[in-house]
C-alpha positions as CSV (number, residue, x, y, z in Angstrom):
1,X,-27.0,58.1,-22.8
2,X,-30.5,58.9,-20.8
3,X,-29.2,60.6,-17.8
4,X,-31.9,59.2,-15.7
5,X,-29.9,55.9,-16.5
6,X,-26.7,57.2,-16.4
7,X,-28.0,58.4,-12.7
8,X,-29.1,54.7,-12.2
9,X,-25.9,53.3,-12.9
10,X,-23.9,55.8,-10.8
11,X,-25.9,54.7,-8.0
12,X,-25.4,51.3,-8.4
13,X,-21.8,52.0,-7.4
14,X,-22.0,54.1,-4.6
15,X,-24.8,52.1,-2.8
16,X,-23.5,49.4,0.3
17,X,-23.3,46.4,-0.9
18,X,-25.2,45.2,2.9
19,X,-28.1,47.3,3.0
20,X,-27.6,48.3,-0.6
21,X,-29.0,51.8,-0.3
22,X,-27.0,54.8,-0.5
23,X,-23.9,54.9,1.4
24,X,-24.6,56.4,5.4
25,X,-20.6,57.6,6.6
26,X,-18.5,55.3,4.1
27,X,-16.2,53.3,5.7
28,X,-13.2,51.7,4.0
29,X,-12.0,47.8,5.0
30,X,-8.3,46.0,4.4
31,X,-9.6,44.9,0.7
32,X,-10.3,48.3,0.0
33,X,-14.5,47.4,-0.2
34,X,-16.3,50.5,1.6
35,X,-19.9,50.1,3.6
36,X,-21.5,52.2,6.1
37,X,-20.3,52.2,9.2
38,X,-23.6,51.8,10.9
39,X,-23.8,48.3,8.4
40,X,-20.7,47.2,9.6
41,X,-20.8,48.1,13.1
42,X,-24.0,46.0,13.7
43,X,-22.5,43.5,11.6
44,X,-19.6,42.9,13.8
45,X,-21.6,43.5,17.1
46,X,-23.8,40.4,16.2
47,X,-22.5,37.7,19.2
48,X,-20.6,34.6,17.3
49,X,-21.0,31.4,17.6
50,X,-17.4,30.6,17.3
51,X,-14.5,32.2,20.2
52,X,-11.9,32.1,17.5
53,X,-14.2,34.9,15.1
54,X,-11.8,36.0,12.7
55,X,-13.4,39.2,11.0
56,X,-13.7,39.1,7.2
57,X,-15.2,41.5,4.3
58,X,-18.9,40.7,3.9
59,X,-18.3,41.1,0.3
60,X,-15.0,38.8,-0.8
61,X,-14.6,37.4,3.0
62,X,-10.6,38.8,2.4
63,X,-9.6,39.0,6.7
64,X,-10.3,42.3,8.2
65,X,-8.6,44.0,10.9
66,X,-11.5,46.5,12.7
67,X,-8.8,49.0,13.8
68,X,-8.1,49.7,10.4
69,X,-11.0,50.8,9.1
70,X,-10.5,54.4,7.8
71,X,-13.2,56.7,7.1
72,X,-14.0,57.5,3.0
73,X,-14.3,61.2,3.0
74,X,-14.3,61.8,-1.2
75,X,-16.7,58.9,-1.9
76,X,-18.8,60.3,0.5
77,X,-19.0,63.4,-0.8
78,X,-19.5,61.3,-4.0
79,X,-22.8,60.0,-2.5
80,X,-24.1,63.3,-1.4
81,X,-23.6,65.1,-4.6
82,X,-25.5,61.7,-6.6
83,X,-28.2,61.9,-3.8
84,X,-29.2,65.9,-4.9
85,X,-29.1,64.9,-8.5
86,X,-31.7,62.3,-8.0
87,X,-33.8,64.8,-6.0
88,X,-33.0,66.8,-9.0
89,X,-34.7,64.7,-11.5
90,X,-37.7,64.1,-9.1
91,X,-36.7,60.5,-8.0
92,X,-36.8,59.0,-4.9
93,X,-33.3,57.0,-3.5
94,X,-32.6,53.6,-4.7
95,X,-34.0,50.3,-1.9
96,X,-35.3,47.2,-1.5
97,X,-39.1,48.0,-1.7
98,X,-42.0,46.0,-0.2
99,X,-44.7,45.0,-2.8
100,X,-47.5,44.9,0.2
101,X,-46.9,48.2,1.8
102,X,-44.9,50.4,-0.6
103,X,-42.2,50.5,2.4
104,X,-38.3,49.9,2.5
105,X,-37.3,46.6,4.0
106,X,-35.2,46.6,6.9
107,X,-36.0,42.8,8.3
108,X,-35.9,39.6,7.9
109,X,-38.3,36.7,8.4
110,X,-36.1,33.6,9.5
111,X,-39.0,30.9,9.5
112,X,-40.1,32.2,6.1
113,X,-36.7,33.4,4.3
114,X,-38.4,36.8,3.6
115,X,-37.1,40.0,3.5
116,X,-39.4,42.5,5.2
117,X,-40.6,46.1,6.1
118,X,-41.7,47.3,9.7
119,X,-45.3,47.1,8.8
120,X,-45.2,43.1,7.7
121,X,-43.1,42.7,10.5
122,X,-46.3,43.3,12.9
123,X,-48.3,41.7,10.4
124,X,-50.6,38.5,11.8
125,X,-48.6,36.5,8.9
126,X,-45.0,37.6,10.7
127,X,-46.1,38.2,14.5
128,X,-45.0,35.3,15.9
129,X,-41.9,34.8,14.1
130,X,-38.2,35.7,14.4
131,X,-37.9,39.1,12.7
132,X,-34.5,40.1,13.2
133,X,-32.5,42.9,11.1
134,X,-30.9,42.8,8.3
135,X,-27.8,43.4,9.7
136,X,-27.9,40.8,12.6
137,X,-28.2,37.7,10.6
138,X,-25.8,38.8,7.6
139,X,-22.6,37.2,9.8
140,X,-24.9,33.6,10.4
141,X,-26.1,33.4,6.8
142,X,-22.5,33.9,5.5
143,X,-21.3,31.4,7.7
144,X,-24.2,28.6,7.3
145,X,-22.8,29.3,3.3
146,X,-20.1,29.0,3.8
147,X,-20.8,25.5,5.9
148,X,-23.3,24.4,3.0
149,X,-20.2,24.8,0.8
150,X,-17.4,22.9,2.4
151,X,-19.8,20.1,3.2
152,X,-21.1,20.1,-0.9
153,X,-16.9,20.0,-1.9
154,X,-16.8,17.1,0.4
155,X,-19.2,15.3,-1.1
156,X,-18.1,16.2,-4.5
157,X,-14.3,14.4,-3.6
158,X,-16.3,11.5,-2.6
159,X,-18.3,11.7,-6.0
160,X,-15.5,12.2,-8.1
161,X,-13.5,9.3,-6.4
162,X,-16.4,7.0,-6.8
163,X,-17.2,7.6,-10.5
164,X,-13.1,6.8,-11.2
165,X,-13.3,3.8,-8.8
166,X,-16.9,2.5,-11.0
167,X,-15.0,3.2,-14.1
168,X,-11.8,1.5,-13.5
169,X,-13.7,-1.6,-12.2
170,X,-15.6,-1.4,-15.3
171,X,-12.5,-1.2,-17.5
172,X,-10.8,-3.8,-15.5
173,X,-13.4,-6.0,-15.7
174,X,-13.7,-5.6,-19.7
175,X,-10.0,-7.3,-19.9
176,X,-11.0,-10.1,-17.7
177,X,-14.4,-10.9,-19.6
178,X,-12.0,-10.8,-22.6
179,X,-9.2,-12.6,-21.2
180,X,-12.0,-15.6,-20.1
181,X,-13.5,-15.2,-23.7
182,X,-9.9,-16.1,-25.3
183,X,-9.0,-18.6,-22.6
184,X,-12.7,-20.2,-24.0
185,X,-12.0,-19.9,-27.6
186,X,-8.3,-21.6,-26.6
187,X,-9.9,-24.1,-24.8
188,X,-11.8,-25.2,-27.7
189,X,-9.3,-25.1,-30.4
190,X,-6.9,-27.5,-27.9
191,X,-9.5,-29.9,-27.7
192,X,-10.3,-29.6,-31.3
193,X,-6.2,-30.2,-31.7
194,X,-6.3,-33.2,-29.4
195,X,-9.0,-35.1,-30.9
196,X,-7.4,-34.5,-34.7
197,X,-4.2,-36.0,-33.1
198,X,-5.6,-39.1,-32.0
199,X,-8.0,-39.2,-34.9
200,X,-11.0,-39.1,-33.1
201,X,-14.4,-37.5,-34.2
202,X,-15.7,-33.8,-32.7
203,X,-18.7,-32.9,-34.9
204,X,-20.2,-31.7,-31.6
205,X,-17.5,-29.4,-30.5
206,X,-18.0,-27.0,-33.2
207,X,-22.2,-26.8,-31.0
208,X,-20.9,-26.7,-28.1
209,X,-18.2,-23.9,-28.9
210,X,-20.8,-22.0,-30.0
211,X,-23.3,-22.4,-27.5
212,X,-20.6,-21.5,-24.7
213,X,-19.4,-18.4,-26.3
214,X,-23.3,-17.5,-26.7
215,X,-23.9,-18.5,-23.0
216,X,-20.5,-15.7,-22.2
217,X,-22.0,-13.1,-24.4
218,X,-25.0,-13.0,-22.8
219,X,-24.2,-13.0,-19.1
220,X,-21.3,-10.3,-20.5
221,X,-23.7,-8.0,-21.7
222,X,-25.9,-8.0,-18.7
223,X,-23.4,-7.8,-16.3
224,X,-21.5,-4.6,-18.6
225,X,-25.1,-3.0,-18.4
226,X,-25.2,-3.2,-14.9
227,X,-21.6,-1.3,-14.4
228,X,-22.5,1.2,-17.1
229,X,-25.4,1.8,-15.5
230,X,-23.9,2.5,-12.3
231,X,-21.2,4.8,-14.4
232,X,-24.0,6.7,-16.1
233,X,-25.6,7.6,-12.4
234,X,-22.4,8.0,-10.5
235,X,-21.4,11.1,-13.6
236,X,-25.1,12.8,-13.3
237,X,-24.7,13.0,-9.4
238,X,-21.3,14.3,-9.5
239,X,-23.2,16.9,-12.2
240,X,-25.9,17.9,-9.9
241,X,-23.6,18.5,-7.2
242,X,-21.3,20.6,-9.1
243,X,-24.3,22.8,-10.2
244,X,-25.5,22.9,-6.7
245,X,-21.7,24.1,-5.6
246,X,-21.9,26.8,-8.5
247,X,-25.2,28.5,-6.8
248,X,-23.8,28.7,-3.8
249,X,-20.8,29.9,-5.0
250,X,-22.7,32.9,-7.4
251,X,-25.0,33.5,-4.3
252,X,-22.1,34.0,-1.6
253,X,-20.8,36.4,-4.1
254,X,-23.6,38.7,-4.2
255,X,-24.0,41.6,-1.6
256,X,-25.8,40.4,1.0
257,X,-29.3,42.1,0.1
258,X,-28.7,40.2,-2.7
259,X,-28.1,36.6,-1.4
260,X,-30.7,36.4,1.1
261,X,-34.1,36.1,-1.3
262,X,-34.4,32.0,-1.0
263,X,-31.4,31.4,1.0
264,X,-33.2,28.7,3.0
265,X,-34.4,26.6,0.4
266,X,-30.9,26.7,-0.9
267,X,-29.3,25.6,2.5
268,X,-32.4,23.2,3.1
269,X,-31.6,21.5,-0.7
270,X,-28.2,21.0,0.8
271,X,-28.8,19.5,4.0
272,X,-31.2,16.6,2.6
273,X,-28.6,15.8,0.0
274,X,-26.9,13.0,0.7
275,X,-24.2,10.6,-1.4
276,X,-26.1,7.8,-3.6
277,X,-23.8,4.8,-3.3
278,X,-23.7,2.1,-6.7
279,X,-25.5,-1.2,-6.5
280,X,-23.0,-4.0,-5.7
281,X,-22.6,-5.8,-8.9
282,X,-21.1,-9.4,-8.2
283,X,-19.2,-9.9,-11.1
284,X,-18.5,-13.5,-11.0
285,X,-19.7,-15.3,-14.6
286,X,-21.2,-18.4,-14.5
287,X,-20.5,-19.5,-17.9
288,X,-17.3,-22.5,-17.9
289,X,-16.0,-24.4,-20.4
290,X,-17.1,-28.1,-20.5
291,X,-16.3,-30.5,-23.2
292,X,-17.6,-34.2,-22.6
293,X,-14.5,-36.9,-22.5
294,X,-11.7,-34.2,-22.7
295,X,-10.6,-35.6,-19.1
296,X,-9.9,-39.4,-20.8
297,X,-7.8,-37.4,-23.9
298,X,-5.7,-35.6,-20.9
299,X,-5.5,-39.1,-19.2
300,X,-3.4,-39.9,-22.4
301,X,-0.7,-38.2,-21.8
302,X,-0.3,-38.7,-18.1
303,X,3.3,-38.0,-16.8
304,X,4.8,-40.5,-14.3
305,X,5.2,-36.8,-11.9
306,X,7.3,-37.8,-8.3
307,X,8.7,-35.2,-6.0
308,X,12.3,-34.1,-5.6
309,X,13.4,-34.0,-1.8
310,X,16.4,-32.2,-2.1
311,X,14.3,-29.4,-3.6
312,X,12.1,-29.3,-0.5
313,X,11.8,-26.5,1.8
314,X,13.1,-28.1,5.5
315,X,9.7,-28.0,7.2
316,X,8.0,-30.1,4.2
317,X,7.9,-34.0,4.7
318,X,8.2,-35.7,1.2
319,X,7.1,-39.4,1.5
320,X,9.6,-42.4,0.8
321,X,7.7,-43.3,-2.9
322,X,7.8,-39.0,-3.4
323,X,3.6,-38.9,-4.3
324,X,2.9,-36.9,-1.3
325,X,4.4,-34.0,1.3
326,X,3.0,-32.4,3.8
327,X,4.3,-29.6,6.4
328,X,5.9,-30.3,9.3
329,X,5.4,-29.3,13.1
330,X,9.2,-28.9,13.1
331,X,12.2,-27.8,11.2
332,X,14.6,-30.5,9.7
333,X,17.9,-30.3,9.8
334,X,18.2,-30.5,6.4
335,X,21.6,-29.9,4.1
336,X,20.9,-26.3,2.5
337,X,22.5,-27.7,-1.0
338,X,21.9,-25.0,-4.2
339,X,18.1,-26.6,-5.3
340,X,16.4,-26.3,-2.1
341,X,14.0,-23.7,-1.6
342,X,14.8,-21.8,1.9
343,X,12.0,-19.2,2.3
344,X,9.1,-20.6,1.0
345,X,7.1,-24.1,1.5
346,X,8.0,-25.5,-2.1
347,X,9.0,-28.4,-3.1
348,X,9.3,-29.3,-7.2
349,X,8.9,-32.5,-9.5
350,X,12.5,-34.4,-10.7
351,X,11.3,-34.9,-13.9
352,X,12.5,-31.7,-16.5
353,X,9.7,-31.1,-18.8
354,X,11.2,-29.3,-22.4
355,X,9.1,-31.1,-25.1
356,X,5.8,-32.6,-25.7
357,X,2.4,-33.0,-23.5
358,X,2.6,-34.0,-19.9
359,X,-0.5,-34.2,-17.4
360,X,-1.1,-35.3,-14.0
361,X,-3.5,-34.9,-11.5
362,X,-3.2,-34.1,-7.6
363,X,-5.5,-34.9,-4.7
364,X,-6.3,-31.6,-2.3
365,X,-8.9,-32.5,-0.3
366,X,-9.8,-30.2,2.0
367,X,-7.2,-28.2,2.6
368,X,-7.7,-24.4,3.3
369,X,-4.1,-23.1,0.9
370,X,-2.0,-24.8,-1.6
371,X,-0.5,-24.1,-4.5
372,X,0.4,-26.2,-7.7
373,X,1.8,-25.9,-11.4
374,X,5.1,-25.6,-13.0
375,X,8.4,-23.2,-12.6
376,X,11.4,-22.6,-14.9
377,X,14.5,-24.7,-13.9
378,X,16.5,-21.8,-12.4
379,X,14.1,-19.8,-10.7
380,X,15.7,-18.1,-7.1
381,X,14.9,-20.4,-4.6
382,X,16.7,-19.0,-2.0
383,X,15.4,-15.0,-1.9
384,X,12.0,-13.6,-2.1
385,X,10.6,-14.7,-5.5
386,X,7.2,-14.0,-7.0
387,X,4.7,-16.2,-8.4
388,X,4.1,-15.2,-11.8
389,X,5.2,-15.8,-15.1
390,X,7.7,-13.0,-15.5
391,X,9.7,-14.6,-13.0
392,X,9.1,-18.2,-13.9
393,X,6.1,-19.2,-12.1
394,X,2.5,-20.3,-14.0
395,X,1.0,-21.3,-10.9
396,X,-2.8,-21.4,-9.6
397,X,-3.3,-20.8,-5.4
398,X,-5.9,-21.1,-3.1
399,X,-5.9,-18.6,0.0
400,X,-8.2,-18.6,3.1
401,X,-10.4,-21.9,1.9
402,X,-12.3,-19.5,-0.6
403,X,-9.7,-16.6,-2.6
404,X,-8.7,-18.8,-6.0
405,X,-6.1,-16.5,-8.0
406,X,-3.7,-17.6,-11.0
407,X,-0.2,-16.4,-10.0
408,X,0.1,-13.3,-8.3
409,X,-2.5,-10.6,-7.2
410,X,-2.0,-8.8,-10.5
411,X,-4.2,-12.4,-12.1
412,X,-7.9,-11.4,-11.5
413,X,-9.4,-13.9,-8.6
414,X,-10.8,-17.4,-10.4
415,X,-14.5,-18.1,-9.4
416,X,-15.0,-22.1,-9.0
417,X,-18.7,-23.4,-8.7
418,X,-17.6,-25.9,-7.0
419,X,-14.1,-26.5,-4.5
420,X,-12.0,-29.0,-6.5
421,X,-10.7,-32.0,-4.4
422,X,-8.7,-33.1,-7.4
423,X,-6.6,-30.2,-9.9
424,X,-5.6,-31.6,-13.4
425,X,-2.7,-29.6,-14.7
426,X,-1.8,-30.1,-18.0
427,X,1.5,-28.5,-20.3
428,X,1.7,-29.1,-23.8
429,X,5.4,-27.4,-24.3
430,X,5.4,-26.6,-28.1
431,X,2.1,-25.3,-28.0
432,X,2.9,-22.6,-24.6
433,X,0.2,-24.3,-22.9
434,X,-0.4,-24.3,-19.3
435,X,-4.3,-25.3,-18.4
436,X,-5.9,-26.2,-14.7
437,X,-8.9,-28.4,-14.6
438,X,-11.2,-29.1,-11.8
439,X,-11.8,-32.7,-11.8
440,X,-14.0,-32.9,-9.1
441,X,-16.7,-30.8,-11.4
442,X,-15.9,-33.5,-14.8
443,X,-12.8,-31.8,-15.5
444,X,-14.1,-28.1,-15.8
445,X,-11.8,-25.4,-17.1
446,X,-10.0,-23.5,-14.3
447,X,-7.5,-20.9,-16.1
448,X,-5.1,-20.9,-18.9
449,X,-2.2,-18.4,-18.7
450,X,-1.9,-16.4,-21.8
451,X,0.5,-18.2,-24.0
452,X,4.2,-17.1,-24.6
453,X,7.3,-18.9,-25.3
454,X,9.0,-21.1,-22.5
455,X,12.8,-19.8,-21.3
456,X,13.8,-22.8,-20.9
457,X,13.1,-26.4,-19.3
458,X,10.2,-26.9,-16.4
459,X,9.8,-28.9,-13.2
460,X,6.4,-29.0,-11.8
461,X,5.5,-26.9,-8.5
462,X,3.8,-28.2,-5.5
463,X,3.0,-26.2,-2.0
464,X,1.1,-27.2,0.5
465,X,1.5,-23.5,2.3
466,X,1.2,-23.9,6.4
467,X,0.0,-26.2,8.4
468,X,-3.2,-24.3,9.9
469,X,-6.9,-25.2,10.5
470,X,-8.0,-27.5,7.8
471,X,-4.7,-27.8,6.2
472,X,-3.1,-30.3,7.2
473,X,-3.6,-33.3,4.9
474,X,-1.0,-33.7,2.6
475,X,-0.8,-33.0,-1.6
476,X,-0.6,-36.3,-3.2
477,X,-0.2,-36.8,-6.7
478,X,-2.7,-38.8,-8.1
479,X,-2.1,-42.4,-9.9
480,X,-4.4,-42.0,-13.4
481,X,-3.4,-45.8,-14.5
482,X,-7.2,-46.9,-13.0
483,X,-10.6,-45.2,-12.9
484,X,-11.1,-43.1,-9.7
């Protein structure tokens, strides 16, 4: 090996790693890292900003006690003997050079993030700025750093939280625009089904299938763009952040000579970055199912549906022909017999439904919550029960005037152009079919629950909820012997 580069290497390692010359009375720190003890001493002498200073190594920020610093006797003897073999081979000791005036740089230019030597210092370009030492502003850079960094980590949480937050919506989403394709395709084939049954002609159902499906697969693919979209910038943010985080990391690892050459357009890059938020995508489809005269084939098999009192919560008033109920201002004393409901504002049909197809329609006006479908026969209706089909409930609910779900909150929420007045319901038993319609928009689709086998015999569910602003008209089952 050359030993001028041998030599070079050698000094490498006994130069400070603040001034980064040769090292002046080698002083040892907790970590075992060794400076000069003029380095260190105006290091530490530099006035905090912070009472509670806790003193650290300027090289791995490991904590430091001052008292224990210990003076490095052999690698200073180290030094000496690699500073005579230098002279030896006619070269000059190893520093940070100026370009302009051939000069070692002891300063440094805060308004222009220069390192700088005496003579630039009283230059016209430097005169009026803060020229400090090298030194004095190695404790604020570290700890503006060391700032720039815990704020970037921040942000990246935030980042990382809302990429998983856009891609979980986006997944979520795909199963509803999948469950609302397959509840259209059902749709159709039970019409198709009801019209072979009565023998009546549908030539134009196979069109209209088609054209609604098209309709869905269009607003589908424009609305998946969107959320991919938002995906796609929400990953290349969370990118740039990371690589910003990495070179402040590398540059906080450097001796300090090291890390200052651009360290204010670093920490200026990182103080006008801020979070980009997604675009709010709404992600209600437009696209229903409509099929013309399906409301007068549902009329067909219209069930003669009237309410059982004794199933009636005690604060619901059931009236004397059963069509209607409404809540109470009071409590009735009321017998608590087995089929009564006693938490909840239910009441349920008489008539046990176990074969065939049954429909009916009910009047809810304007009413701000209700609730209406069917329920297994021996569902809890004394405890806390839960409205989904696990635990025999296929029932549709509005909340606050405007939140339509089907069962519980695990359904996704239903979007409705337009507030029914009127909800068809409709069972066909054999087939596992349990379909809302809006009758109010010509007997629009609502929801469909996924079809699975019955456990047993059904009653159908009503609830008007509480009696609140806007809710107090009653449910009333709806006559479908005459045109409306």
């Amino acid at each position: 090996m050359d030993p001028a580069a041998l030599v070079e290497a050698i000094e490498e390692e006994v130069a400070c790693p603040i001034c980064m010359t040769f090292l002046r009375d080698p002083m040892s720190v907790d970590c075992g890292h060794t400076f000069c003890n003029r380095c260190l001493s105006r290091l530490w002498e530099v006035p905090r900003e912070s009472q509670n200073y806790d003193y650290t190594c300027p090289l791995c920020c490991a904590p430091v006690q001052p008292e224990n610093l210990r003076p490095n006797w052999q690698l200073a003897s180290v030094v000496e003997k690699v500073r005579l073999l230098k002279l030896c081979l006619g070269k000059e000791p190893k520093g940070d050079m100026c370009e302009l005036h051939g000069k070692q740089v002891q300063a440094f230019c805060k308004e222009d993030g220069l390192m700088v030597c005496e003579a630039c210092s009283h230059s016209p370009e430097h005169e009026a700025h803060c020229v400090v030492p090298m030194e004095a502003v190695a404790w604020e850079y570290k700890w503006k750093l060391h700032e720039a960094l815990e704020y970037l980590r921040k942000e990246e949480i935030k980042a990382w939280t809302l990429e998983v937050s856009e891609r979980q919506r986006t997944a979520n989403w795909k199963i509803q625009a999948e469950t609302q394709k397959q509840s259209i395709m059902w749709e159709f084939e039970k019409y198709r089904r009801l019209l072979n049954d009565q023998e009546l002609p549908g030539q134009q159902l196979d069109k209209d299938a088609a054209a609604a499906l098209a309709s869905l697969e269009q607003e589908q693919s424009e609305l998946l763009h969107k959320l991919e979209w938002n995906h796609s910038e929400l990953v290349r943010q969370r990118e740039a952040l990371c690589k910003m985080i990495t070179e402040l990391e590398e540059r906080a690892q450097r001796p300090f000579r090291c890390a200052l050459p651009g360290i204010q357009e670093v920490l200026n890059r990182t103080k006008s970055w801020s979070l980009w938020m997604p675009e709010p995508v709404c992600l209600e489809m437009k696209t229903d199912c409509r099929m013309l005269g399906l409301r007068e084939i549902l009329k067909t098999y219209a069930a003669d549906v009237r309410l059982d009192p004794d199933t009636a919560y005690c604060r619901l008033i059931v009236s004397e022909d059963r069509k209607c109920v409404r809540y109470g201002d009071t409590q009735q004393n009321l017998p608590d017999n087995p089929e009564r409901f006693y938490r909840y504002n239910i009441v349920l049909g008489s008539q046990c439904l176990s074969s065939g197809r049954h429909y009916w329609e009910v009047e809810v006006g304007d009413r701000a919550e209700w609730g209406l479908g069917v329920c297994s026969e021996d569902v809890d209706r004394k405890e806390v029960v839960y409205l989904s089909p696990q635990y025999g409930f296929w029932v549709i609910r509005l909340r606050n005037g405007a939140e339509y779900r089907a069962g519980t909150d695990a359904y996704p929420r239903l979007t409705l152009p337009v507030p029914p007045r009127r909800v068809g319901v409709f069972l066909d038993y054999e087939a596992h079919d349990i379909s809302f319609y809006n009758v109010t928009d010509n007997c629009s689709h609502i929801f469909t629950f996924p079809r699975s086998p019955f456990p047993g015999r059904l009653l159908p569910y009503f609830s008007p909820c509480y009696s609140v602003c806007a809710n107090t008209a009653p449910l009333t089952i709806c006559s479908l012997d005459s045109e409306d």
